[in-house]
C-alpha positions in Angstrom: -1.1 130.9 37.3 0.5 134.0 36.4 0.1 137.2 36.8 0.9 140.8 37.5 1.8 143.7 40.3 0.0 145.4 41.9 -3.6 143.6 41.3 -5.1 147.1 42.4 -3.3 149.5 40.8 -3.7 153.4 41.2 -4.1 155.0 45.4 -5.0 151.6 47.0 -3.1 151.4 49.9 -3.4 149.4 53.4 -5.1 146.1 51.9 -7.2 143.7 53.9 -8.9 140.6 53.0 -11.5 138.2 53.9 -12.5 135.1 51.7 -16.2 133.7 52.2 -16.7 130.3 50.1 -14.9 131.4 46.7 -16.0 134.8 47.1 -12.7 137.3 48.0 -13.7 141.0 49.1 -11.1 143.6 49.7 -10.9 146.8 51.0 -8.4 149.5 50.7 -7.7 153.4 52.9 -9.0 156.3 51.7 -7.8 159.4 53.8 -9.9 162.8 53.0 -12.0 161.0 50.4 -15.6 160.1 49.9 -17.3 157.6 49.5 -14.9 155.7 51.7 -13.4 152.3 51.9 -14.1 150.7 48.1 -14.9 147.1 48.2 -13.3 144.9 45.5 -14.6 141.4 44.5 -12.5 138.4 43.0 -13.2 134.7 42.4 -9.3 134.6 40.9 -7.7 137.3 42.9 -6.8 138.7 39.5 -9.2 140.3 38.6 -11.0 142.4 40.5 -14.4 143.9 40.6 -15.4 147.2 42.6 -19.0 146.5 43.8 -18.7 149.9 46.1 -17.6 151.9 49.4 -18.4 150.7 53.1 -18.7 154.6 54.2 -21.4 156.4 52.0 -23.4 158.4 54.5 -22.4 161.4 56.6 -23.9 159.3 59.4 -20.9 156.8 59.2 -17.9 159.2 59.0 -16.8 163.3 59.6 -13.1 163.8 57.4 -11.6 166.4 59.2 -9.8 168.9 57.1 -6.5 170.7 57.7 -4.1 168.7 56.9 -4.8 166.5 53.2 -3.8 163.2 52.6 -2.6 162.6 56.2 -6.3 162.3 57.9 -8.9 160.9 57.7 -9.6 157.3 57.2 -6.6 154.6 57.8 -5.7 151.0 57.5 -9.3 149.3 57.4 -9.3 145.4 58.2 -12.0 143.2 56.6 -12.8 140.1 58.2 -16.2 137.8 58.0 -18.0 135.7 61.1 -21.0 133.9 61.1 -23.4 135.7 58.0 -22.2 139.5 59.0 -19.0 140.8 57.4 -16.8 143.6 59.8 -14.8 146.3 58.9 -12.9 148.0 61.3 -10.8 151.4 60.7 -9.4 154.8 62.0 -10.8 157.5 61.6 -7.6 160.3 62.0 -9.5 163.6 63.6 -8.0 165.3 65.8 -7.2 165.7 69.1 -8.0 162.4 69.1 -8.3 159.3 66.6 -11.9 157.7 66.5 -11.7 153.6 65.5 -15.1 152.3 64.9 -16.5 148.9 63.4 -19.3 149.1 60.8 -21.5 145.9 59.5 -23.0 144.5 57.0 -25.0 141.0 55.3 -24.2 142.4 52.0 -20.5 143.3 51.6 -22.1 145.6 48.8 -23.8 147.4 51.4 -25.1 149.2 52.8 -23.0 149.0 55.8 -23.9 149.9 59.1 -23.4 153.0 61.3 -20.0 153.3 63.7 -20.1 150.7 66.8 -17.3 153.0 68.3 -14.3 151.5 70.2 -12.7 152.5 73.4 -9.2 152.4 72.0 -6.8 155.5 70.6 -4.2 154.7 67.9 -4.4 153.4 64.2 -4.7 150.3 62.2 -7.5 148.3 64.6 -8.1 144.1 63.2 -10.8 142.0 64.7 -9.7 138.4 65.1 -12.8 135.7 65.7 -10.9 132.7 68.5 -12.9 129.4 67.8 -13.6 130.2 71.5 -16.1 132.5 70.7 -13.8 135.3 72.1 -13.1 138.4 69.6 -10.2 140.4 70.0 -9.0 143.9 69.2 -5.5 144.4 67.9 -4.5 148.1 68.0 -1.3 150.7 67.7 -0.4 153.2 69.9 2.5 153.3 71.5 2.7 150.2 70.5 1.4 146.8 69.3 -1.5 145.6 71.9 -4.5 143.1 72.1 -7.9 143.3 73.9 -11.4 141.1 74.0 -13.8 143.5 73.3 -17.9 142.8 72.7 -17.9 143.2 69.0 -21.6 143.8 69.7 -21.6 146.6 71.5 -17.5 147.8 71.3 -17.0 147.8 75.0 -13.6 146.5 76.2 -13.5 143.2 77.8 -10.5 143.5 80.4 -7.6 145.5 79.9 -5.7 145.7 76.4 -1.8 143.7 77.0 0.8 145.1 74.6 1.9 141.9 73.3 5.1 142.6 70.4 6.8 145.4 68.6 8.4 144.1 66.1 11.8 143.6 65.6 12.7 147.2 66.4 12.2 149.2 63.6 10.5 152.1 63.8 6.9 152.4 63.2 5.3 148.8 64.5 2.0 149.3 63.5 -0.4 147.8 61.2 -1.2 144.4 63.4 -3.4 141.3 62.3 -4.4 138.4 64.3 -4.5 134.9 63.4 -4.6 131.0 64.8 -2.8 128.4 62.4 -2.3 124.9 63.7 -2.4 125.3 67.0 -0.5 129.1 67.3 -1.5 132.3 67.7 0.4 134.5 64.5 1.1 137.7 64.7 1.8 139.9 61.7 2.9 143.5 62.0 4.0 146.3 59.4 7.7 147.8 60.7 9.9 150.5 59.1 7.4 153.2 58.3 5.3 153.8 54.4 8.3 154.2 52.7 11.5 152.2 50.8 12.4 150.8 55.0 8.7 149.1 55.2 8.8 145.8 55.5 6.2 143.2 57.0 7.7 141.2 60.0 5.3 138.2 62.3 5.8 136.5 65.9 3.5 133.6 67.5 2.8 132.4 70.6 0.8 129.8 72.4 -1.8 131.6 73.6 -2.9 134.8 72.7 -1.5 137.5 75.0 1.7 135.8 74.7 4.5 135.5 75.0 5.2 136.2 71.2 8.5 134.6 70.0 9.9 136.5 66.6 10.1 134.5 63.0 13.8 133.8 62.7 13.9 135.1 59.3 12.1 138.2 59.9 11.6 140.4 57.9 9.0 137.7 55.8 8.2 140.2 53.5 9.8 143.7 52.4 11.9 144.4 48.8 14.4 147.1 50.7 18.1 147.3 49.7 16.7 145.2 46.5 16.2 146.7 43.3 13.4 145.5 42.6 11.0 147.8 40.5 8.0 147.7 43.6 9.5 149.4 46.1 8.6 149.8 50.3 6.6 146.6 50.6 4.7 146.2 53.9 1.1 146.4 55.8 0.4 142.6 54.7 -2.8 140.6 55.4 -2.5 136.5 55.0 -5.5 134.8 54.2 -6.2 131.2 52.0 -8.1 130.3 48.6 -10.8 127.7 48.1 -7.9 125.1 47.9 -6.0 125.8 50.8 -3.2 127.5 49.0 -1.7 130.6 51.2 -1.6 134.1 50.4 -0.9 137.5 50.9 -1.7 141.0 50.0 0.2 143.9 50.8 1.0 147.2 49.6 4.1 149.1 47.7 5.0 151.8 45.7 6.3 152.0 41.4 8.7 154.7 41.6 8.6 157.1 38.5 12.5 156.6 38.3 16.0 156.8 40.2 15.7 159.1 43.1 12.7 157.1 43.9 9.4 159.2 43.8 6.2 157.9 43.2 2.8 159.4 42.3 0.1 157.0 42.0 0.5 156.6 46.2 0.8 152.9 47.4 -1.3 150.1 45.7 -2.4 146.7 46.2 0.2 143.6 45.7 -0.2 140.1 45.7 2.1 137.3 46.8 1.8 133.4 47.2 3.1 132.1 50.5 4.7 128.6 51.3 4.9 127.2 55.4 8.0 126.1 56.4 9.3 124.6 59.8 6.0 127.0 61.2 6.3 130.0 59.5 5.6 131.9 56.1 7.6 132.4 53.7 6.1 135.1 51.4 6.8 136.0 48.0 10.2 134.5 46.2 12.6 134.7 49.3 10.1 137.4 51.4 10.4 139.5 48.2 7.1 141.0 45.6 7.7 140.9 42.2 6.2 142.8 39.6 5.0 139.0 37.6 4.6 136.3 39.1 3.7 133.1 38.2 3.0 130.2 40.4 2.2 126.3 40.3 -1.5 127.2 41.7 -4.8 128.2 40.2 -7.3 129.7 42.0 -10.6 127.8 40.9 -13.5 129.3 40.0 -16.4 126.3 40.4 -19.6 128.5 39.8 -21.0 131.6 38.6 -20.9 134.4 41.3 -24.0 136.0 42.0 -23.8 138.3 45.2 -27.0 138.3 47.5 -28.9 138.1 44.9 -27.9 141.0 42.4 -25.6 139.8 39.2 -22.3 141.3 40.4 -19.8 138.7 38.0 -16.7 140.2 36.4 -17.4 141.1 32.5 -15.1 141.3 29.8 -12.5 143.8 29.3 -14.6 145.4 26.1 -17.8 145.4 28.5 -15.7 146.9 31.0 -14.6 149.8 28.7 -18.0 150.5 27.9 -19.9 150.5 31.4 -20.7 153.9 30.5 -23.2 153.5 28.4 -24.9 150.6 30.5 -28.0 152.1 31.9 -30.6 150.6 34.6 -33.8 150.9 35.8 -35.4 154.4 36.0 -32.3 156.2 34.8 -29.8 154.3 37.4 -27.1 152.6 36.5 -26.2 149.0 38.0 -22.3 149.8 37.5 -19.6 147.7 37.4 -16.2 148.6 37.6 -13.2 146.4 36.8 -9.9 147.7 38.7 -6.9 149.3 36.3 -9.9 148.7 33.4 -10.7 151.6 30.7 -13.5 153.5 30.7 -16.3 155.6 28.9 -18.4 157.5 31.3 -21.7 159.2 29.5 -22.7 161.1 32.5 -26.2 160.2 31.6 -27.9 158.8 34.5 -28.4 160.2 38.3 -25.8 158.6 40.1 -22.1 158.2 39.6 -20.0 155.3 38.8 -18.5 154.1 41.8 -14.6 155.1 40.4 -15.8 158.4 41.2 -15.0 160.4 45.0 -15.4 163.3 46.5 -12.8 165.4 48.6 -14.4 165.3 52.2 -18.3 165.6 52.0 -20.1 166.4 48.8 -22.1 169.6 50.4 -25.3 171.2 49.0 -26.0 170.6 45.7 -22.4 171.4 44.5 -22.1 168.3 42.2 -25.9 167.3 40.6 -25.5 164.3 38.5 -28.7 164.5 35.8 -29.6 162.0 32.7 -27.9 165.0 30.3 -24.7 165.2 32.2 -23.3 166.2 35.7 -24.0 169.5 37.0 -20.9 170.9 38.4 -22.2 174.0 40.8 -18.8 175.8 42.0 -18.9 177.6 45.3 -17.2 180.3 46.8 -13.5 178.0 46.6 -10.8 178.0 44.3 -9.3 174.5 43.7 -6.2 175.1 45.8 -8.2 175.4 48.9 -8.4 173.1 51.6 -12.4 173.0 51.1 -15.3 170.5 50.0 -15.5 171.5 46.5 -17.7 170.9 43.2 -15.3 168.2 42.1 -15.2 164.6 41.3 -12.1 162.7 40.6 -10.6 159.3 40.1 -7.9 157.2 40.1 -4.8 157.6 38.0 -4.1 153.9 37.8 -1.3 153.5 35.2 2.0 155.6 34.2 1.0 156.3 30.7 -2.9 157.2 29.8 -5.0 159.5 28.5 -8.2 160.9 30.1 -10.1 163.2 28.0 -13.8 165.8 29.6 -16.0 167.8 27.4 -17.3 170.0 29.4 -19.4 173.4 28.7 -19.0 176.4 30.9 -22.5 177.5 31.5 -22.1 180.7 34.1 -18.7 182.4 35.0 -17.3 185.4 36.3 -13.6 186.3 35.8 -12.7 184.4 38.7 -14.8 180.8 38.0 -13.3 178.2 35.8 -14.1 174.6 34.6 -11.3 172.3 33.9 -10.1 168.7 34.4 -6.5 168.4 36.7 -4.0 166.0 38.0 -4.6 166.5 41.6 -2.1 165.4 44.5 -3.5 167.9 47.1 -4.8 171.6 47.2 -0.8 173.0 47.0 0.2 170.5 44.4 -2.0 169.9 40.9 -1.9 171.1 36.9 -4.9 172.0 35.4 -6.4 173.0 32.0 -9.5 174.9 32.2 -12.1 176.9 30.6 -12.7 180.3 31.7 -13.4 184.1 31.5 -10.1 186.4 31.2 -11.0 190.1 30.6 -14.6 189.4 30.0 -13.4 186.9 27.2 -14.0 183.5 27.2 -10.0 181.5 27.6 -8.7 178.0 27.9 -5.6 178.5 30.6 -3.0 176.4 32.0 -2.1 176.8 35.7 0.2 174.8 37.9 0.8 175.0 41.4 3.7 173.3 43.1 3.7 174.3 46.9 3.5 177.9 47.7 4.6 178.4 43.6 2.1 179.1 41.7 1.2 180.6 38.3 -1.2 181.2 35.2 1.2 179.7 32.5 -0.7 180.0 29.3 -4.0 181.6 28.2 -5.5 180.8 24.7 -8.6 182.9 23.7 -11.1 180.6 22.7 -14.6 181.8 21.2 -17.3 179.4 22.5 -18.4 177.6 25.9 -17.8 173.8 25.1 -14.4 172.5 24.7 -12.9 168.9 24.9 -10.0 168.9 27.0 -7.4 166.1 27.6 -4.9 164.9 29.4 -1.9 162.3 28.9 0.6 160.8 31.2 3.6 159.3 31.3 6.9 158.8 33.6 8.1 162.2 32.4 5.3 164.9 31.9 1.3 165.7 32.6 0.4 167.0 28.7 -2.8 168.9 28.3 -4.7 170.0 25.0 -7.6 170.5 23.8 -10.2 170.4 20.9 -13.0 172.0 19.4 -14.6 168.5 17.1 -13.6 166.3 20.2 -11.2 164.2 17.1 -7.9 166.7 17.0 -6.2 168.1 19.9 -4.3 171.1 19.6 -1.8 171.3 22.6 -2.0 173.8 25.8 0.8 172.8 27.6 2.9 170.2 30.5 4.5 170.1 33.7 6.7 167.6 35.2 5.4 164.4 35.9 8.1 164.5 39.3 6.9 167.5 41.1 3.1 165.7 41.7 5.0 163.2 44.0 4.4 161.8 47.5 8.2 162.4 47.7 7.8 166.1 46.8 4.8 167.3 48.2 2.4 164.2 49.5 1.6 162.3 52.4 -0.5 159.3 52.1 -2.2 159.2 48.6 -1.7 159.4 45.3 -2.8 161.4 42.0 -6.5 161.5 41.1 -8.0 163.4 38.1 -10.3 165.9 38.7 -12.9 167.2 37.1 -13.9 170.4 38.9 -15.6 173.8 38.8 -14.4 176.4 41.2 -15.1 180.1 42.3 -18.9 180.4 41.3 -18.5 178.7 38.0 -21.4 176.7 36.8 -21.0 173.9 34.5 -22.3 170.5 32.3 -19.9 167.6 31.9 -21.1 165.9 29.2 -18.8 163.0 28.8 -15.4 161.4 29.9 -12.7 158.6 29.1 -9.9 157.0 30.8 -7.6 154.7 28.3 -4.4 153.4 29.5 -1.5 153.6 26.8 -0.5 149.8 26.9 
């Protein structure tokens, strides 16, 4: 079997896991956006099918605002017990942090509402005992279990803080396991960045005491060079054939001083037992291809509670877009790190697609001729719920391209498509009204610098705009027959970096409307540049 890093490529951090027969779901953070939590499917842990979000209703989740890309949701865990699938996560609001479990039969969905849990801190995991007990693993001050009623979330005795790590900073990110007869710890130490690393202790029972792996760290690529860098916030699990695994997240920096822009995303490593512990990766270290002396079998055709949900081809995955179901409703299917087409032609939106916070009102109206794009009162550098829509950038070099039409506009409102880190980092080409006259601009914003960099009258309302990426430079141009582009303008590539001016995720591309505009997109595409 062989392979590639990551497996989830684009803003997937935090991974977690769960395996049910030959079925693998996944799940992933998601911070300030909405829907949240997507689910991924594999039968070959390659490839990897998004089937849709655990939080899609106001009634699960409030993302506080004030801060983007350091609230909001953190570090779900996936785990799966006798017919109901859990997910447990953090919900970063403050004054205080709110960790809730939601349910479901379906890991499609929908999912339940919160069972909220007694317990501060981040990164909550469920671990099942063969018992019957369930415990809570938690961060706060540090690493701690408690039984809790997974029923009802109350806490069953008092939580025990049971290991921190090997004492690096940050211990955090905790799952729970029993293997041959101990209790395994696993932890994430070292903090998000090049330091992380993923260290594990066990014990006999499981309060403790928890004895530390000899060769901790197990898995981390620090002080390598490596091309993944800051490995850490691991979750074991097997395949169908008893073959051990992990996945884990990291970082592809843009180049030397190490800055990244597409956040942290989803690696995967084999793992071998020796002498009672894991050894992860080649010698605790990811690589960017693998290839290993084990193949993940695939004995029957999925079909997932009932609906066809099996992974198609790459040319059907370019072309979801056109795809429609029953009354105008498309029965999506997304492949992760796939191309796409989108049409815009049916009354929901392919599940690639979030909102930042909410979606409010009727601010973005998806319609059989196109999505309706109803700007409010908020420019696109405000920390707001806005009419906008973005997804993924999941690969250095690509090329997204938005026709869009500018239906209302005052000299304020515009329509455009951006690369989007957070409301005081983005570049954007849009169309809008300069002087009364219809324009296409270029802004960029970087911080608290800001500016208008080129306007280019333009004589009608519909325009095809594009953008291409690389290592080096966001290019944007545009065209008036949708076939050739006639250029607008770029901006660095390593100012829209977590390094520079990010927390917690990575670049999306927006497609937005702001400050009253009103406006039609009509179609888009997302091709990577192999």
């Amino acid at each position: 079997m062989q392979y590639t890093n990551p497996i989830l490529p684009g803003f997937h951090p935090d991974p977690s896991i769960c395996r049910v027969g030959e079925d693998f779901y996944l799940v992933t953070s998601t911070f300030e956006y909405f829907p949240g939590l997507p689910i991924y499917h594999s039968r070959d842990l390659v490839t990897w099918e998004q089937i849709g979000h655990v939080l899609t209703r106001d009634s699960q989740v409030k993302l506080p605002k004030g801060a983007p890309n350091c609230l909001g949701i953190y570090a779900p865990t996936i785990r799966y017990h006798e017919g109901v699938y859990y997910c447990i996560v953090t919900n970063v609001a403050p004054p205080e942090n709110i960790n809730f479990i939601v349910t479901a039969t379906d890991p499609a969905g929908e999912w339940s509402d919160p069972i909220r849990l007694p317990f501060g801190g981040i990164d909550p995991s469920l671990f099942f005992d063969d018992d019957g007990r369930v415990y809570y693993t938690g961060t706060d001050s540090g690493v701690f279990i408690c039984e809790i009623n997974v029923e009802t979330g109350e806490a069953i005795g008092e939580k025990q803080y049971a290991w921190n790590g090997t004492g690096a900073n940050n211990p955090e990110g905790p799952h729970l396991y029993k293997i041959n007869g101990y209790y395994y710890l696993m932890i994430a130490e070292g903090g998000t960045e090049l330091g992380h690393m993923t260290t594990i202790a066990r014990a006999k029972v499981v309060l403790g005491p928890y004895e530390s792996c000899p060769h901790n760290p197990i898995l981390t690529n620090r002080g390598t060079e490596l091309p993944i860098k800051a490995i850490g916030h691991a979750d074991l699990f097997t395949d169908v054939n008893g073959n051990w695994w992990a996945v884990c997240l990291g970082n592809r920096p843009l180049s030397y001083p190490f800055r990244h822009n597409m956040g942290r995303e989803t690696m995967l490593v084999p793992v071998e037992w020796k002498n009672g512990w894991p050894v992860c990766g080649n010698n605790g270290h990811v690589e960017e291809s693998i290839s290993v002396d084990r193949v993940v079998e695939k004995k029957t055709q999925h079909m997932l509670m009932g609906n066809e949900a099996g992974c198609m081809s790459d040319e059907t995955a370019k072309n979801i877009g056109a795809n429609e179901g029953v009354n105008g409703v498309r029965d999506w299917h997304y492949i992760a790190g796939s191309d796409v087409t989108d049409k815009f032609n049916t009354t929901d939106l392919h599940p690639s697609w979030n909102y930042i916070y909410h979606p409010t009102g009727n601010l973005v109206e998806p319609t059989k001729d196109g999505v309706l794009l109803h700007g409010n009162q908020y420019a696109l550098n405000e920390d707001e719920s806005k009419a906008l829509i973005c997804r993924r950038q999941e690969h250095f070099d690509f090329a997204a391209t938005v026709k869009l039409s500018l239906l209302n506009s005052t000299d304020e409102g515009e329509v455009g498509i951006s690369v989007y880190m957070n409301p005081r980092h983005h570049y954007e080409a849009a169309l809008t009204v300069v002087n009364g006259m219809c324009s296409i601009v270029l802004k960029r914003q970087i911080g608290s610098l800001k500016a208008t960099e080129v306007v280019i009258p333009y004589t009608d309302n519909t325009v095809t705009l594009r953008l291409e990426g690389s290592k080096e430079v966001y290019r944007f141009s545009y065209s008036v027959d949708g076939e050739s582009y006639l250029p607008i303008g770029e901006g660095e590539a390593q100012y829209l970096t977590t390094e520079v001016g990010g927390c917690f995720t990575g670049n999306y591309i927006a497609l937005y409307a702001a400050k009253h505009a009103e406006a039609r997109l009509e179609s888009f595409t997302y091709k990577a540049c192999r």
